[in-house]
DSSP file (Angstrom, degrees, kcal/mol; ACC not computed):
  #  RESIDUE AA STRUCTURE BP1 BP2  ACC     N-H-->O    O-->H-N    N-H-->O    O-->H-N    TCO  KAPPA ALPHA  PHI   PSI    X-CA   Y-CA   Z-CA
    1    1 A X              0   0    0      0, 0.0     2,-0.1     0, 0.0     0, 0.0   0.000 360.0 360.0 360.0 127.0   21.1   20.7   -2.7
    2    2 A X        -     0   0    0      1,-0.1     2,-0.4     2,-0.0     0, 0.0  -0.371 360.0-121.5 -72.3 128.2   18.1   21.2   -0.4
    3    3 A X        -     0   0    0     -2,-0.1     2,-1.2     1,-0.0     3,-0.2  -0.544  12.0-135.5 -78.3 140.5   15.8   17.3   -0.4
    4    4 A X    >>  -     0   0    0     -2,-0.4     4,-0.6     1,-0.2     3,-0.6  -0.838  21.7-164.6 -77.0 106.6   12.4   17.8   -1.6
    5    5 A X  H 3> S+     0   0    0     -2,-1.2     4,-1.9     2,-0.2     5,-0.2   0.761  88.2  55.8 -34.3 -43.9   10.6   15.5    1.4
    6    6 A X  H 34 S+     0   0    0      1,-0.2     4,-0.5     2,-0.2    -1,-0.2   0.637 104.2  54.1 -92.8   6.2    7.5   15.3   -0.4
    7    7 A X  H <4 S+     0   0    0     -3,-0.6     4,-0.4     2,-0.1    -1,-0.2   0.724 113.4  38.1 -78.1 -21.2    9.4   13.9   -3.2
    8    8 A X  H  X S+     0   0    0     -4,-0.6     4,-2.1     2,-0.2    -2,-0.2   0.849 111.3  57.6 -88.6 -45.1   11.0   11.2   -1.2
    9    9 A X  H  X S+     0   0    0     -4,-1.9     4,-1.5     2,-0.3    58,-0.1   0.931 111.8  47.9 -76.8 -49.6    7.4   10.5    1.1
   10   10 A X  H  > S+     0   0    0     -4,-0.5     4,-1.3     2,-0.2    -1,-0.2   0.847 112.7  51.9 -89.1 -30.4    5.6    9.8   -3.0
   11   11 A X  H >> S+     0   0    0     -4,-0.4     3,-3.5     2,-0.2     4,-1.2   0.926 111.1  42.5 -71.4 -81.4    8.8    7.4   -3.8
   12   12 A X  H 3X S+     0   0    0     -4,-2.1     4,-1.4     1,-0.3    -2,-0.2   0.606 119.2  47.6 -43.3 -27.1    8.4    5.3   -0.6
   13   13 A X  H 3< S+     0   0    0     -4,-1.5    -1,-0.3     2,-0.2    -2,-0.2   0.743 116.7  38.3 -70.3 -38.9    4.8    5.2   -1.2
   14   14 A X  H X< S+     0   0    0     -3,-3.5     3,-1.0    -4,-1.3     4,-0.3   0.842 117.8  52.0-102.4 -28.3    4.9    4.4   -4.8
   15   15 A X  H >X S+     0   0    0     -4,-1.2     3,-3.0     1,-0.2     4,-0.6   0.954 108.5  53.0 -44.9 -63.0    8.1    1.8   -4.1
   16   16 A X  T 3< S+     0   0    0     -4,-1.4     4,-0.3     1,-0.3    -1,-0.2   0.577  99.5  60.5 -64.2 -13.7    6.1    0.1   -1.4
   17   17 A X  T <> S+     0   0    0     -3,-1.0     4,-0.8     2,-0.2    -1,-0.3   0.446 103.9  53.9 -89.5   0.2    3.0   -0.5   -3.7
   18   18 A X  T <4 S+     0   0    0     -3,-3.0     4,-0.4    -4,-0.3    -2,-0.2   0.620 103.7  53.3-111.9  -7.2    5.4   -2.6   -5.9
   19   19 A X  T  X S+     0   0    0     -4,-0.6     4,-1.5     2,-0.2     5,-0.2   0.613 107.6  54.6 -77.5 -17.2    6.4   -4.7   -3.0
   20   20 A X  H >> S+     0   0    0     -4,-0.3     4,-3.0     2,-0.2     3,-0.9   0.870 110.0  42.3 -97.4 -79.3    2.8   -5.4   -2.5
   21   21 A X  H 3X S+     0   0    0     -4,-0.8     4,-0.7     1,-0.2    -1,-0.2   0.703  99.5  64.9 -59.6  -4.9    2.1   -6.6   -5.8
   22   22 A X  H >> S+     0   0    0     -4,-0.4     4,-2.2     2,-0.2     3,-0.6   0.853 112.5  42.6 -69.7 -49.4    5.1   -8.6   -6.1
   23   23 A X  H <X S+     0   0    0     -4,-1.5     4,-2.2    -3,-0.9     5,-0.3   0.966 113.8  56.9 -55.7 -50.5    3.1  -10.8   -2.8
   24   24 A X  H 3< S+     0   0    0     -4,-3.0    -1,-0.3     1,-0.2     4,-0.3   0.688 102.7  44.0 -51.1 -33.0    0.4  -10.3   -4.7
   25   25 A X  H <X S+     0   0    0     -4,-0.7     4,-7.4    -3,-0.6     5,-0.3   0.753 103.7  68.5 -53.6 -60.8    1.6  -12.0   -7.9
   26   26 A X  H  < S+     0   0    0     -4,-2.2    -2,-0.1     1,-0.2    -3,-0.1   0.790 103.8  45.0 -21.5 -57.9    2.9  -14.8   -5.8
   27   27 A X  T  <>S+     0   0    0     -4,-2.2     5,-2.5     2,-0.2     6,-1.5   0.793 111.4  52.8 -75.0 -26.7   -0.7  -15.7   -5.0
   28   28 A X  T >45S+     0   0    0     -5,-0.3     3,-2.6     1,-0.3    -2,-0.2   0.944 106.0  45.5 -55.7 -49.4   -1.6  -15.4   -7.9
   29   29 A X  T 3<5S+     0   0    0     -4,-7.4    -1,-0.3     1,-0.2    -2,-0.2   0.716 116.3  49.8 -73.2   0.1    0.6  -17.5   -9.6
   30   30 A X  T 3 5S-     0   0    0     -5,-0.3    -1,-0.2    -3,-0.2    -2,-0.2   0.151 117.1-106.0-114.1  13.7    0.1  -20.3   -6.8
   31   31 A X  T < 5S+     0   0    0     -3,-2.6    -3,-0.2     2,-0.2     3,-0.2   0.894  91.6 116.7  90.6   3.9   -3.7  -20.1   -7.0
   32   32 A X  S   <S+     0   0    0     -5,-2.5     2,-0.3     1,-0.4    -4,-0.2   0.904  82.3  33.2 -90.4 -45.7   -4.3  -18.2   -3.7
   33   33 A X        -     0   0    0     -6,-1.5    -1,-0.4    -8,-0.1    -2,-0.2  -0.983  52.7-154.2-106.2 127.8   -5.7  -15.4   -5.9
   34   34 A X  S    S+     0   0    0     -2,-0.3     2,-0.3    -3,-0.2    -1,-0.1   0.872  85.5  27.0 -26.5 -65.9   -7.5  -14.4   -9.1
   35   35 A X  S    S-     0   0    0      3,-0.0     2,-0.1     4,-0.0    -1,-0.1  -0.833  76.1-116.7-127.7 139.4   -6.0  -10.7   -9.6
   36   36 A X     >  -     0   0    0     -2,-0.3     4,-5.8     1,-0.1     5,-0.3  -0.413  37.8-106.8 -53.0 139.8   -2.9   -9.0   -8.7
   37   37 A X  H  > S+     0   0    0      2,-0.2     4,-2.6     1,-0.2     5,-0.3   0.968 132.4  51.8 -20.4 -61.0   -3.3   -5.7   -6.0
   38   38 A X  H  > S+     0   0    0      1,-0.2     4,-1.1     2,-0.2    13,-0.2   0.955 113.2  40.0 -43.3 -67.3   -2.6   -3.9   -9.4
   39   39 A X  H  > S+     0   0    0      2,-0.2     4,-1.1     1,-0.2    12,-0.2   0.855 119.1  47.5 -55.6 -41.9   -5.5   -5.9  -11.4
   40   40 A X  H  < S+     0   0    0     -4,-5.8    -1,-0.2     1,-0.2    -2,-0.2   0.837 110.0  46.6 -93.0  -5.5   -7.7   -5.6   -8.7
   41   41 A X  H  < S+     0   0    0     -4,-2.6     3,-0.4    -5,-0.3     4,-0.3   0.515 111.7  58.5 -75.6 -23.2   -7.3   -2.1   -7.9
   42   42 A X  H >X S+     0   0    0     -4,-1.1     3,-3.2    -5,-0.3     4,-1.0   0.986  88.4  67.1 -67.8 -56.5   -7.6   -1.5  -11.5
   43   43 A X  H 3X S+     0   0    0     -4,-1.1     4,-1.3     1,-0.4    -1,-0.2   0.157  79.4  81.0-104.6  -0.7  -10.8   -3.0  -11.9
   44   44 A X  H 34 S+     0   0    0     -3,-0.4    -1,-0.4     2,-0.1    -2,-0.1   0.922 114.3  24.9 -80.3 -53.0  -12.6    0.2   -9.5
   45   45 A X  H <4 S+     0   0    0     -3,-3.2    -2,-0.3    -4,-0.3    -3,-0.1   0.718 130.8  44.9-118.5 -16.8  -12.6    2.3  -12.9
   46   46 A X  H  < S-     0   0    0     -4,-1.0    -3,-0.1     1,-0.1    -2,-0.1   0.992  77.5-163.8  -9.0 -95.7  -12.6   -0.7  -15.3
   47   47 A X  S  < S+     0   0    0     -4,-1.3     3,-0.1     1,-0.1    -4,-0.1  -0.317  79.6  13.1  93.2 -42.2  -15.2   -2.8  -13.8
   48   48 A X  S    S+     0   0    0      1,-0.2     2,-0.4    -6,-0.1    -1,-0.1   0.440 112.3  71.0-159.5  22.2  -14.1   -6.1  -15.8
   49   49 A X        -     0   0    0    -10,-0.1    -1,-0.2    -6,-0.0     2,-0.1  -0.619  66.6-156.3-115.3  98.2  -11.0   -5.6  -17.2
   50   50 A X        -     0   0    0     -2,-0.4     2,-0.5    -3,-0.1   -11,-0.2  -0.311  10.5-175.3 -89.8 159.9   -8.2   -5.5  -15.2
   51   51 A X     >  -     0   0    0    -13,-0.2     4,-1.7   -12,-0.2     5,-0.3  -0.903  23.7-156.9-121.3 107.3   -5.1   -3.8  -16.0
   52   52 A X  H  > S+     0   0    0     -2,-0.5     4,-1.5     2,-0.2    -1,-0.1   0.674  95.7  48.8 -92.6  11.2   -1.8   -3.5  -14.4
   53   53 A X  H  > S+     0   0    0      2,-0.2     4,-2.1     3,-0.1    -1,-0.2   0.819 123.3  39.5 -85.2 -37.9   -0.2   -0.1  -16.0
   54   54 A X  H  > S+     0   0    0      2,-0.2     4,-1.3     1,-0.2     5,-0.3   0.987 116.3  54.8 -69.2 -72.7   -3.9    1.5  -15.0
   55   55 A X  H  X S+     0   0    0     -4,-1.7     4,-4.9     2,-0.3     5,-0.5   0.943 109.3  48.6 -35.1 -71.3   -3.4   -1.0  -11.5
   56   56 A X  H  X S+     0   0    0     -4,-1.5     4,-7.3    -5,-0.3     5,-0.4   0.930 112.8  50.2 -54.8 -50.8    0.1    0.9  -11.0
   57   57 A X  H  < S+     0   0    0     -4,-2.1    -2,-0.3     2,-0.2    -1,-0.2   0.655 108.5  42.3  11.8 -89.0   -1.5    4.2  -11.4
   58   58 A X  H  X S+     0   0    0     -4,-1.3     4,-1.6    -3,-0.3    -1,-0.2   0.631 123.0  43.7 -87.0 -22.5   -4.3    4.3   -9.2
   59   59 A X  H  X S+     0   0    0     -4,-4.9     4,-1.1    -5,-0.3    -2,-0.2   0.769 106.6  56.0-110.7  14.1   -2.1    2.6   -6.4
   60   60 A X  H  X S+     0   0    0     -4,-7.3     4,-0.7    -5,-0.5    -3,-0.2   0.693 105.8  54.8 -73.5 -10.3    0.9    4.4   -6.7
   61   61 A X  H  > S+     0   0    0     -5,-0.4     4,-2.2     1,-0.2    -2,-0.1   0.846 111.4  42.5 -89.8 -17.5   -1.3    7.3   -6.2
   62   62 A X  H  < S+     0   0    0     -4,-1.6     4,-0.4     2,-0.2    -1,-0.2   0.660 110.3  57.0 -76.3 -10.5   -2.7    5.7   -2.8
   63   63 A X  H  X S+     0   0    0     -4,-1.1     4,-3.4     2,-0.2     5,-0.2   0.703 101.7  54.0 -86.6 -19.7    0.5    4.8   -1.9
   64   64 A X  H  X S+     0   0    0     -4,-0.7     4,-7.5     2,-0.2    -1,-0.2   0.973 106.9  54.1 -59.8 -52.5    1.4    8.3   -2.3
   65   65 A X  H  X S+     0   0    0     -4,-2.2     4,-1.2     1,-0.2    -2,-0.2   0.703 103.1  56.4 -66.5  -7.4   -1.4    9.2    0.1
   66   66 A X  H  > S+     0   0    0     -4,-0.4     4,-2.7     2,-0.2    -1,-0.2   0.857 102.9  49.5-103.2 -20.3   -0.4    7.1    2.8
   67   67 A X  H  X S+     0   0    0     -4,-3.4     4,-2.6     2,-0.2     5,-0.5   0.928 105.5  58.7 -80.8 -11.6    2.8    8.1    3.3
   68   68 A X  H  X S+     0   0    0     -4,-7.5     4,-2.1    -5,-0.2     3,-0.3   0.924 108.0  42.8 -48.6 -62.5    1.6   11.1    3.4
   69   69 A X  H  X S+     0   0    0     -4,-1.2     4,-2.4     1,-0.2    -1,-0.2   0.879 114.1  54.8 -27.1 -50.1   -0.6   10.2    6.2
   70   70 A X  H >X S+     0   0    0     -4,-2.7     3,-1.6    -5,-0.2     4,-1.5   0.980 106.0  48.8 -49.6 -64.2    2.2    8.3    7.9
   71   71 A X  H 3X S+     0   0    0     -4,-2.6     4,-1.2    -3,-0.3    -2,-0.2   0.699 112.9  47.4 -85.7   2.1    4.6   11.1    7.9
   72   72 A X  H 3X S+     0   0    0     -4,-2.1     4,-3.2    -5,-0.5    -1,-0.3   0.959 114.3  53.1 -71.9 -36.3    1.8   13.6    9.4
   73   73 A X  H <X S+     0   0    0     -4,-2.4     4,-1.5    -3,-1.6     5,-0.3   0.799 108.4  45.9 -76.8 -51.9    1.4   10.8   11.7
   74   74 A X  H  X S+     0   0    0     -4,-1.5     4,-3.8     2,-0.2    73,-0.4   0.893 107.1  54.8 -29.7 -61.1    5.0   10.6   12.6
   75   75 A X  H  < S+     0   0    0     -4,-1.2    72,-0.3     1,-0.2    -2,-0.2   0.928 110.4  50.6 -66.5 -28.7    5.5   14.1   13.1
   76   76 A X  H  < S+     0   0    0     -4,-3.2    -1,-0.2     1,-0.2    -2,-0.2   0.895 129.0  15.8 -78.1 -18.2    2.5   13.9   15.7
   77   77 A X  H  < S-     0   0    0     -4,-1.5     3,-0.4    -5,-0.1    -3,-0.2   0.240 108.8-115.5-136.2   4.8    3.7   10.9   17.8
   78   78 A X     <  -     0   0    0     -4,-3.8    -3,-0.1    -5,-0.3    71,-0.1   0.276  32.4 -77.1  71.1 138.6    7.4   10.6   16.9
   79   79 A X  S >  S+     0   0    0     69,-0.6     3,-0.8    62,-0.1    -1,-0.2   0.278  87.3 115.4 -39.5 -16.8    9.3    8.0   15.2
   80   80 A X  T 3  S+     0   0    0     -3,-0.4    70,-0.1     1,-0.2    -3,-0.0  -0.316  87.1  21.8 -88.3 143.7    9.6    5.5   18.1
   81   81 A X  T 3  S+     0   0    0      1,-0.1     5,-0.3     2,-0.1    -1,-0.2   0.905  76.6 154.8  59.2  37.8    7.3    2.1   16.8
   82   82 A X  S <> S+     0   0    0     -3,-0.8     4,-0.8     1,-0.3    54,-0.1   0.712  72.3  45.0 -71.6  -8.7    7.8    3.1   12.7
   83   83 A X  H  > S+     0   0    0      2,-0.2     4,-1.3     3,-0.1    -1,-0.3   0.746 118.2  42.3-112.6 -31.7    7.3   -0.9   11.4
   84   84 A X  H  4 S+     0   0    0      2,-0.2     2,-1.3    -3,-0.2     3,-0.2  -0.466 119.1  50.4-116.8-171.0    4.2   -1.4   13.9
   85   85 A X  H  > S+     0   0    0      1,-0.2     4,-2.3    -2,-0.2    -2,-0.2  -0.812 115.9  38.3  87.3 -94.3    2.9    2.5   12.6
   86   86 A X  H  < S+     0   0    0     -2,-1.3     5,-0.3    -4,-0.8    43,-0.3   0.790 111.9  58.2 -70.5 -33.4    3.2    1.9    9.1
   87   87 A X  T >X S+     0   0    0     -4,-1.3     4,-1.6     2,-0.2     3,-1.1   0.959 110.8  45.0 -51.9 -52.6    1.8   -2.0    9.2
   88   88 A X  H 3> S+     0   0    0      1,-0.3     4,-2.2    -5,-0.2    -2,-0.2   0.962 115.0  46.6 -72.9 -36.9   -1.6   -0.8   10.9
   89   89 A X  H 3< S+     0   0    0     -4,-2.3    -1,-0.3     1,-0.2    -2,-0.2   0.169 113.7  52.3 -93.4  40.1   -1.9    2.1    8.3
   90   90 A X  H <> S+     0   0    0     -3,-1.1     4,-0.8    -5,-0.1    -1,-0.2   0.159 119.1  35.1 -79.3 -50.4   -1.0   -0.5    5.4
   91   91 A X  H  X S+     0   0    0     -4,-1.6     4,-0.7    -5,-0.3     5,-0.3   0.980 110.4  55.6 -85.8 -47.2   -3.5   -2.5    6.5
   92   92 A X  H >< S+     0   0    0     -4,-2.2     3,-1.1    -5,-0.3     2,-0.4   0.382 114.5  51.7 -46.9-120.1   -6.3    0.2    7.7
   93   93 A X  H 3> S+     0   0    0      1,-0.4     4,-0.9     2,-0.2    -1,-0.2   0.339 107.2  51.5 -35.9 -34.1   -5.8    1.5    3.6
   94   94 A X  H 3< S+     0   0    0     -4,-0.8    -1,-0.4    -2,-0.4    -2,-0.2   0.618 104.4  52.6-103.5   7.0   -6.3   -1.8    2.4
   95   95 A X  T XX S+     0   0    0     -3,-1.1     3,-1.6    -4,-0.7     4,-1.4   0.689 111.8  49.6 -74.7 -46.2   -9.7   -2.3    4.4
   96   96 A X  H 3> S+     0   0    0     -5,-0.3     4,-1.2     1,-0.2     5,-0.2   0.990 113.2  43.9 -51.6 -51.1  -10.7    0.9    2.7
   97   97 A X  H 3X S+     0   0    0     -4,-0.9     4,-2.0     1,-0.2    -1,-0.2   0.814 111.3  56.1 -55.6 -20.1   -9.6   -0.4   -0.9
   98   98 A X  H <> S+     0   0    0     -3,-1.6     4,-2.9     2,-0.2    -1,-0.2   0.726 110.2  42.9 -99.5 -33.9  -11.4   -3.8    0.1
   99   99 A X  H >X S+     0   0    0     -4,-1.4     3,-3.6     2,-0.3     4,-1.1   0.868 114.9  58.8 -74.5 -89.8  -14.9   -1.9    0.8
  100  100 A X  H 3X S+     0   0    0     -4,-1.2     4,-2.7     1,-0.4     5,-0.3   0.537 103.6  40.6  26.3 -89.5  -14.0   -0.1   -2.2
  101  101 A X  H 3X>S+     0   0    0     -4,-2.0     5,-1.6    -5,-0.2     4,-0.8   0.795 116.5  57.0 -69.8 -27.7  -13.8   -3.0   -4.7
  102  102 A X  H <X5S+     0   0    0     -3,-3.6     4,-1.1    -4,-2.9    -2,-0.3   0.990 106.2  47.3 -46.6 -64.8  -17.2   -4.5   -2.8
  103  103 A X  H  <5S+     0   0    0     -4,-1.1    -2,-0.2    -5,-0.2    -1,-0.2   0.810 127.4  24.4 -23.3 -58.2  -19.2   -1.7   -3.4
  104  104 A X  H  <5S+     0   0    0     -4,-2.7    -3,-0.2    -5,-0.1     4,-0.2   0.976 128.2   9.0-103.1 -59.4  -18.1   -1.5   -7.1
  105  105 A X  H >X>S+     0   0    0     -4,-0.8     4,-2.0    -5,-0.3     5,-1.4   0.642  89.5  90.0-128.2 -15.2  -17.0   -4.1   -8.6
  106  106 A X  B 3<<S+a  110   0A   0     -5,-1.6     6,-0.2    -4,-1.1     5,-0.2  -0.631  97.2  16.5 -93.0 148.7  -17.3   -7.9   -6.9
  107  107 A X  T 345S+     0   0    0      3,-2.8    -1,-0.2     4,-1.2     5,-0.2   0.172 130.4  48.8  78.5 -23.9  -20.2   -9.7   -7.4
  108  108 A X  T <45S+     0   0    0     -3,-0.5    -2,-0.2    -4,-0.2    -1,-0.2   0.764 128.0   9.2-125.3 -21.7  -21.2   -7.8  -10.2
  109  109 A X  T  <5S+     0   0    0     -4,-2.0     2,-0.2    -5,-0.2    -3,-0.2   0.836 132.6  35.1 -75.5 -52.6  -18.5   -7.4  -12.4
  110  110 A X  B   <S-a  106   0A   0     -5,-1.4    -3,-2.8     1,-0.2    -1,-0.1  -0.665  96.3 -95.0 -66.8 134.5  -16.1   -9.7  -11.0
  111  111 A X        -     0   0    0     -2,-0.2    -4,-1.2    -5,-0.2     2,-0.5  -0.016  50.2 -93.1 -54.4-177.1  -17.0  -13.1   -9.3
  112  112 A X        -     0   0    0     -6,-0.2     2,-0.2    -5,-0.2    -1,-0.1  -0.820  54.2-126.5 -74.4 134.0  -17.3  -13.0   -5.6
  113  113 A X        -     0   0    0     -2,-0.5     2,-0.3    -3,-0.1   -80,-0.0  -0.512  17.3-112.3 -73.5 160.3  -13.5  -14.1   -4.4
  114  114 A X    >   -     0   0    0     -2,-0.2     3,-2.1   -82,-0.1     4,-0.4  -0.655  34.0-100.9 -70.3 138.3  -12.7  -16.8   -2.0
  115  115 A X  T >> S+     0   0    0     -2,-0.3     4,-1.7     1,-0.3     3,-0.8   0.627 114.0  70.7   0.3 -61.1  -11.3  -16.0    1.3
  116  116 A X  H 3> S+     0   0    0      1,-0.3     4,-2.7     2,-0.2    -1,-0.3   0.839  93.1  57.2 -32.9 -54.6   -7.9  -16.9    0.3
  117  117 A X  H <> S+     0   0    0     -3,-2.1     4,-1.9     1,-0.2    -1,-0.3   0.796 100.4  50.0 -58.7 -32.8   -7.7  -14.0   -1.7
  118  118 A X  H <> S+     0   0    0     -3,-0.8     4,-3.9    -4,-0.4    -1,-0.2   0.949 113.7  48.2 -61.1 -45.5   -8.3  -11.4    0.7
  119  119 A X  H  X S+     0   0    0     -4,-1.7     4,-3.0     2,-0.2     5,-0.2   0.958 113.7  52.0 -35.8 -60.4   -5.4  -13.2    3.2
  120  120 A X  H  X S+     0   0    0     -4,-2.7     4,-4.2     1,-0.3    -1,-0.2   0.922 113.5  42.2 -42.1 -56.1   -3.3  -13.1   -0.1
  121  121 A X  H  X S+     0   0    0     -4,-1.9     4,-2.4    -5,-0.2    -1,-0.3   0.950 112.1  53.5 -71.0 -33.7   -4.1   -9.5   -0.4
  122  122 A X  H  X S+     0   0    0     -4,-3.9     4,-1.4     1,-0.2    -2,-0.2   0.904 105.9  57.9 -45.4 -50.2   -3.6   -8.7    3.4
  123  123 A X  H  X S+     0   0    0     -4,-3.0     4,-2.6     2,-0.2    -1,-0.2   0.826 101.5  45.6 -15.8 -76.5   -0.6  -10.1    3.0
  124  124 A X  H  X S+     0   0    0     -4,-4.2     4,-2.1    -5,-0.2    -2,-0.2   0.933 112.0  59.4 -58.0 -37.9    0.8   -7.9    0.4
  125  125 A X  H  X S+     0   0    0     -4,-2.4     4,-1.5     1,-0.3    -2,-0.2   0.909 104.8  48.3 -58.2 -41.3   -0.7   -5.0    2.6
  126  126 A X  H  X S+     0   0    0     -4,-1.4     4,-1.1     1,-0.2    -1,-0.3   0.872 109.9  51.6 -46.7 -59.7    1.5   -6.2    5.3
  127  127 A X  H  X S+     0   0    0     -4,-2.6     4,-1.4     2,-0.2    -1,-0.2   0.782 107.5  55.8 -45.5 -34.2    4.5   -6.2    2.6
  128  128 A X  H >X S+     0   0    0     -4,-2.1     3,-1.9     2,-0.2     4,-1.0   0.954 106.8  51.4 -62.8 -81.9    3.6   -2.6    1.8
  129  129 A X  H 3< S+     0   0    0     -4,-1.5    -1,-0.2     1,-0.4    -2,-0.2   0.285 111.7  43.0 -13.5 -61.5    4.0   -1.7    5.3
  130  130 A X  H >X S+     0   0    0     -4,-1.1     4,-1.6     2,-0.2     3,-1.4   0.703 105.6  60.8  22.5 -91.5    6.9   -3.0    5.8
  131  131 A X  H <X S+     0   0    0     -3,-1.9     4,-0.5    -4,-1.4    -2,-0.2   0.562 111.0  35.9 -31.4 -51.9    8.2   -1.9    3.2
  132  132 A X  H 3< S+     0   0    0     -4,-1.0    -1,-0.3     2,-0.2    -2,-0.2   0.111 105.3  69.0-115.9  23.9    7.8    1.6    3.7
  133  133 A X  H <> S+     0   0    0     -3,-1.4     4,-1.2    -5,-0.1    -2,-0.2   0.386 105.7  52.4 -97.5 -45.8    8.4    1.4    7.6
  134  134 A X  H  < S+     0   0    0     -4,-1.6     4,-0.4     1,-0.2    -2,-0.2   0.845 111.8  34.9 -81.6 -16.2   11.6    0.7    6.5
  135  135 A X  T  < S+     0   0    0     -4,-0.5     5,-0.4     2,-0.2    -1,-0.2   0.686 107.4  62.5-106.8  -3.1   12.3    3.1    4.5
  136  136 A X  T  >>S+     0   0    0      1,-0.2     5,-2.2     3,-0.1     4,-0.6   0.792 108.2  57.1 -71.6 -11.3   10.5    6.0    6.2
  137  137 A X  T  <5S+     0   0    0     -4,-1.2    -1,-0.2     1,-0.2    -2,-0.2   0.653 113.5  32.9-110.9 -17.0   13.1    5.0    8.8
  138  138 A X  T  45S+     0   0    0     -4,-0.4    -1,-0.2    -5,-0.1    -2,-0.1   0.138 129.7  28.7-123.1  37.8   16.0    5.3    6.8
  139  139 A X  T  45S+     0   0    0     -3,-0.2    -2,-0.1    -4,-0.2    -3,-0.1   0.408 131.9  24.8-148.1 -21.3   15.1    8.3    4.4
  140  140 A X  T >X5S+     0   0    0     -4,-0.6     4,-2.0    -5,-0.4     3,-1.0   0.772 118.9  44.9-129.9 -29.4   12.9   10.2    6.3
  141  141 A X  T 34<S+     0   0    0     -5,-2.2     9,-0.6     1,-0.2    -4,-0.2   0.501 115.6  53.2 -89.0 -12.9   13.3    9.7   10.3
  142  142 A X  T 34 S+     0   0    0     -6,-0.3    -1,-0.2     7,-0.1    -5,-0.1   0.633 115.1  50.2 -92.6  -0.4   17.3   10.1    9.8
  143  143 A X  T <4 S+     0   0    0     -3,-1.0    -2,-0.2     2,-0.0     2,-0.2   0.781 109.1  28.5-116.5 -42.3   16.2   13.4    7.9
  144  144 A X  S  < S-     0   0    0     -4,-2.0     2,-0.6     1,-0.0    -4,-0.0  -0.518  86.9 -91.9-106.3 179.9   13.8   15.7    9.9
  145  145 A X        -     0   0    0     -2,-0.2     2,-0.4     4,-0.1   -67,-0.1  -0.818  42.9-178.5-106.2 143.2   13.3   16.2   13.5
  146  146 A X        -     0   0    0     -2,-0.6     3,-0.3    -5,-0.1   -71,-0.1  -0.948  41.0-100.8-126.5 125.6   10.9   14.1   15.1
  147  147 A X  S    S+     0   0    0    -73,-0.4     2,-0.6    -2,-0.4   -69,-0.1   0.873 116.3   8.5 -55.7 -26.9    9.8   14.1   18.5
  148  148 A X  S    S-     0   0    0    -68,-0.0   -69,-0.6    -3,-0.0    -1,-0.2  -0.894  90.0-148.6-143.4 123.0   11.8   11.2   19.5
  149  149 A X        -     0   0    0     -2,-0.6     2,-0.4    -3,-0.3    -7,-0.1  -0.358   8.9-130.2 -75.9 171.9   14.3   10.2   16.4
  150  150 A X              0   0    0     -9,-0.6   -70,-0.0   -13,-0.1   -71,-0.0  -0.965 360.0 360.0-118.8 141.9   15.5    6.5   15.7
  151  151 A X              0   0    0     -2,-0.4    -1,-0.1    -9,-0.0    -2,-0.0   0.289 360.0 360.0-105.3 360.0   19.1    5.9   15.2
């Protein structure tokens, strides 16, 4: 049976957003944060209620779109550095998300957060990364050709 790739690339994507909010939770429950990734990602089409089925949703669907972007990103510069790769475009996607939720929703819907919370959330971006460096590296870089594979 031939693998669908872009079925596998929207699983790591959507996998790696659940590692994110699991850090994310963490802080919550210890007070580092107000809202879950989920909750606060919700809260863009919300606005003050956040949600976390709505939360999974809108970032399983970004998570889809970064790997895509990873695995273009791969095929242009080859597999070689896939955990430091996928950490900076974890974290670049969760400055966008961060702008994102200024514009819309902090300060006027939501309180302003404390500092903490962004780390907290940086954090989880970091887990995403991660997350999905390691599995583009064993699902996707053992699968296609790449200019220079990882073994």
């Amino acid at each position: 049976m031939k693998e669908d790739k872009t079925l596998i690339l929207g699983m790591i994507g959507v996998f790696s957003t659940i590692i994110s909010e699991m850090i994310t939770w963490i802080g919550k429950l210890t007070g580092l944060a107000n809202h879950s990734d989920y909750e606060l990602t919700s809260l863009i089409v919300t606005l003050n209620r956040p949600t976390v089925p709505l939360g999974f949703v809108i970032e399983g669907s970004i998570g889809v779109i970064i790997s895509a972007v990873l695995f273009k990103l791969v095929k242009e510069t080859g597999g070689k550095y896939i955990l430091l790769k996928s950490v900076i475009t974890g974290i670049v996607a969760w400055i966008i998300i961060e702008i994102l939720i200024t514009l819309i929703v902090e300060g006027k819907t939501i309180p302003l957060r404390e500092l903490k919370a962004y780390y907290t959330h940086l954090i989880g971006a970091i887990g995403f990364g991660i997350t999905q460096g390691l599995l583009f590296k064993r699902y996707i870089l053992n699968k296609v050709h790449v200019k220079e594979r990882i073994d």
